[in-house]
C-alpha positions as CSV (number, residue, x, y, z in Angstrom):
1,X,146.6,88.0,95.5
2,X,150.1,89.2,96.0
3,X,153.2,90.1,94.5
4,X,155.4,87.6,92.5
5,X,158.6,89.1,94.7
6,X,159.9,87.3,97.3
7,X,158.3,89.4,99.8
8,X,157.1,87.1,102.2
9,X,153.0,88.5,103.4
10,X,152.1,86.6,106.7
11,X,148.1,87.1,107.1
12,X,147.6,85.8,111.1
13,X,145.8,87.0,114.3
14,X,147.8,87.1,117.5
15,X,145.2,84.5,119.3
16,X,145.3,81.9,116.2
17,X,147.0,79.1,115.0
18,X,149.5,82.0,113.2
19,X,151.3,81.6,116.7
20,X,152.5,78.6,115.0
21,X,153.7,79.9,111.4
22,X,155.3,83.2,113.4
23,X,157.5,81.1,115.6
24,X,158.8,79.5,112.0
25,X,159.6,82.8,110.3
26,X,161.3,83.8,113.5
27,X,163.2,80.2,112.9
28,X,163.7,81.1,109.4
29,X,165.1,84.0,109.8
30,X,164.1,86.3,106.7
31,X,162.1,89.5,106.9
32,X,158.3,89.1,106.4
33,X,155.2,92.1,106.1
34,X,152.6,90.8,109.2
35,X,149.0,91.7,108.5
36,X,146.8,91.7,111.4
37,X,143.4,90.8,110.7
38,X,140.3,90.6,113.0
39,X,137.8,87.5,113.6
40,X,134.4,88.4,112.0
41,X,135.8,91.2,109.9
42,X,138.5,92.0,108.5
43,X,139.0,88.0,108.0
44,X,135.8,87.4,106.6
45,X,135.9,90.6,104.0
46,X,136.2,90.5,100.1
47,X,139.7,91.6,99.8
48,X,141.0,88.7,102.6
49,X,138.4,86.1,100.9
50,X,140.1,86.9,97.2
51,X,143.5,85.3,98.5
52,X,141.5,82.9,101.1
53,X,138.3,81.5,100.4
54,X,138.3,79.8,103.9
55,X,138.6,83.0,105.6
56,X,141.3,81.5,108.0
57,X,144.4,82.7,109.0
58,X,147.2,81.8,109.0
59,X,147.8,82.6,105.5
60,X,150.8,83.0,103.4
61,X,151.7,85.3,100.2
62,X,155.0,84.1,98.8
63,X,156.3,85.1,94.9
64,X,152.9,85.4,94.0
65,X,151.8,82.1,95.8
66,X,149.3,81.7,98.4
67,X,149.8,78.7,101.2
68,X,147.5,78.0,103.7
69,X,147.3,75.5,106.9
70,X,149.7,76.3,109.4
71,X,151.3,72.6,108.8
72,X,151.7,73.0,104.8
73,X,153.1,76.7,105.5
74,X,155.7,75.4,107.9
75,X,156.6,72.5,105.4
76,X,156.5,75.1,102.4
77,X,159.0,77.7,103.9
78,X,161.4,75.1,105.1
79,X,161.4,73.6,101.7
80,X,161.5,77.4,100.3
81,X,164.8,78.3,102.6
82,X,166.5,75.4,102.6
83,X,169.8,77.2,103.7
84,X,167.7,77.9,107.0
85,X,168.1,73.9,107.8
86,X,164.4,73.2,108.6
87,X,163.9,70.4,106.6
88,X,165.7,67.3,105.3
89,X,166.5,67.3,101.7
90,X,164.8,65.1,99.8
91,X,167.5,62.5,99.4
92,X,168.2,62.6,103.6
93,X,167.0,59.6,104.7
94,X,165.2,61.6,108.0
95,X,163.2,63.5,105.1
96,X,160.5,60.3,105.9
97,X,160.2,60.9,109.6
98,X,160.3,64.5,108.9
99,X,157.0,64.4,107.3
100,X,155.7,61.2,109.0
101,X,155.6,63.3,112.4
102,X,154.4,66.7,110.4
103,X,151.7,64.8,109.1
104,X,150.4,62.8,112.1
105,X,150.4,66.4,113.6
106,X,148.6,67.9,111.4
107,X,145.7,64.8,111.1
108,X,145.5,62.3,113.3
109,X,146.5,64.5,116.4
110,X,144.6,67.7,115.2
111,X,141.5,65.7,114.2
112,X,141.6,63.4,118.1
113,X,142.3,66.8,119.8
114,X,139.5,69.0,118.0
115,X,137.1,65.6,118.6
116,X,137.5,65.2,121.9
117,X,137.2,68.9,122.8
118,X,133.9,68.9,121.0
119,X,132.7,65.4,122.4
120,X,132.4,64.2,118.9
121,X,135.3,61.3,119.7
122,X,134.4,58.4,117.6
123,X,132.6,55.2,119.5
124,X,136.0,52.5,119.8
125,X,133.4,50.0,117.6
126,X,133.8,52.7,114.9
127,X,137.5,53.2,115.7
128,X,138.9,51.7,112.3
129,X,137.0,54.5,110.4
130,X,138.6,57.9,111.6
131,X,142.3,57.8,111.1
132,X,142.9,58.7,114.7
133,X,141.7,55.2,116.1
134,X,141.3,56.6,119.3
135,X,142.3,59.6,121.2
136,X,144.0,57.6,123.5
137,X,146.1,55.7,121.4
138,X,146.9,59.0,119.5
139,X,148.5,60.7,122.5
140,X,150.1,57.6,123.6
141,X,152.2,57.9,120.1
142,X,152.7,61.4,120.7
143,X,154.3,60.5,124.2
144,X,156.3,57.8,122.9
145,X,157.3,60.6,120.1
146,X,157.9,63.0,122.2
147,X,160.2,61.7,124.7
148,X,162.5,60.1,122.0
149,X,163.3,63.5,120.9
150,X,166.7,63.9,121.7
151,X,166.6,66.2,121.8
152,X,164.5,67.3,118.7
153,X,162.3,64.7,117.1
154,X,165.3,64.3,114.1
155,X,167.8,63.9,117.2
156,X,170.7,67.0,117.0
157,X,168.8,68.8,114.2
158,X,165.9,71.3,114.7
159,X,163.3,70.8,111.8
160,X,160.3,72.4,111.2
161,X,158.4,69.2,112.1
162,X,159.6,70.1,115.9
163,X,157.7,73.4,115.1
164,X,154.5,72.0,114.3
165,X,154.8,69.1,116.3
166,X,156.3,71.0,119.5
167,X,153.0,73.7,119.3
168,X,150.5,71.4,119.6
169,X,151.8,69.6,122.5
170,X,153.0,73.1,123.9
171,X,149.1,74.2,123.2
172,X,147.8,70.8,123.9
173,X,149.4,71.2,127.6
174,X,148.5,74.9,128.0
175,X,144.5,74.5,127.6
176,X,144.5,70.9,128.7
177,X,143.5,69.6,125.8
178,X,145.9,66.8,126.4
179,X,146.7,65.0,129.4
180,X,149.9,65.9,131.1
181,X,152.9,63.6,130.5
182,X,156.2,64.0,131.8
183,X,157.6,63.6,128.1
184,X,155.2,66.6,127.1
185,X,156.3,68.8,129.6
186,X,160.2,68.4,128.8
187,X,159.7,68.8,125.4
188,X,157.8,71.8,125.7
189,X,160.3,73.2,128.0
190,X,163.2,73.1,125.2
191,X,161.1,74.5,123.1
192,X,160.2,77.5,124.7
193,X,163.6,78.0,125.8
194,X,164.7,78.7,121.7
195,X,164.9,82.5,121.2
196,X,162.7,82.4,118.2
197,X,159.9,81.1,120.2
198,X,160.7,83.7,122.8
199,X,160.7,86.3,119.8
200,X,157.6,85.2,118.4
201,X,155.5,85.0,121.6
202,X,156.8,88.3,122.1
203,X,155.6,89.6,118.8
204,X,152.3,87.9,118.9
205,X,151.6,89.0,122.8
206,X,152.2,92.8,122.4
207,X,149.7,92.4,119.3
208,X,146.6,91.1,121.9
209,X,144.3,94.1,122.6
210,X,144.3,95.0,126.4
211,X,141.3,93.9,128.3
212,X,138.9,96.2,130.2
């Protein structure tokens, strides 16, 4: 399953969510092993399956420790490198918007996203029973979220909750997953415009297999 040093084993795929947890390393700032694994193979074989049953990536190995969810991992290594200044400390009173944002993220908008992609929104009679509510309403809070950053979502400070936050707008925007908003698109553009998302793209581009 991994060492117990503090080695830090990133399992992703260039064309994954892993886009996400590489552009936090690169924010981190410590030295990590990448292990490039492919869909339908490598992913899905015994050795991968031993340290994730899912068969997902992205997937962390830290001091013997495996995380997994690209959301938890970003939480996880902020909390883990707290002298990298990605996350409140637990007695900063922004440590609640902190994770209130992360974790509307990582449910509400990942579950109205993935839903409406598939069709599969729920009917607005049966609203009260997904915790989205609606897509609508779900973007509309991201938009209001969004363009109070000021200009990260914990005002001056960069947090890890602008990383997780910030790629699925970024991604919502890109595949049109979401509907364009003026808020979206200025937030996306200070985003993209920090080095270690311009290192991380970087990384994760030169690792996509030519076409043709």
């Amino acid at each position: 399953m991994g060492s117990t040093t503090e080695e830090i084993v990133f399992y992703t795929n260039p064309m994954s969510r892993g886009r996400i947890v590489r552009w936090m390393l690169e924010e981190l700032g410590q030295p990590y092993r990448t292990e490039v694994l492919e869909y339908g193979q490598s992913m899905k074989g015994p050795d991968f399956l031993a340290i994730n049953p899912m068969g997902k990536v992205p997937t962390l190995v830290h001091r013997g420790v495996v995380v997994t969810e690209a959301a938890a991992i970003c939480a996880y290594l902020a909390d883990a490198f707290p002298a990298a200044g990605l996350a409140p400390a637990l007695d900063d009173p922004l440590r609640g918007s902190y994770l209130r944002w992360l974790f509307f993220a990582a449910g509400p908008v990942e579950a109205a996203v993935s839903a409406k992609a598939l069709g599969l929104l729920a009917p607005l009679e049966k609203a009260g029973t997904v915790g989205y509510g609606s897509f609508e309403q779900t973007i509309d809070t991201l938009e209001q979220l969004a363009a109070s950053a000021s200009p990260w979502l914990l005002g001056e400070r960069f947090s890890a909750a602008d990383v997780y936050v910030g790629s699925q707008i970024v991604w919502g925007q890109m595949f049109k997953s979401m509907p364009a908003r003026d808020a979206f698109a200025a937030y996306g553009e200070r985003l993209r415009a920090r080095p270690a998302w311009q290192r991380a793209s970087a990384l994760d581009d030169a690792l996509i297999p030519p076409r043709g």
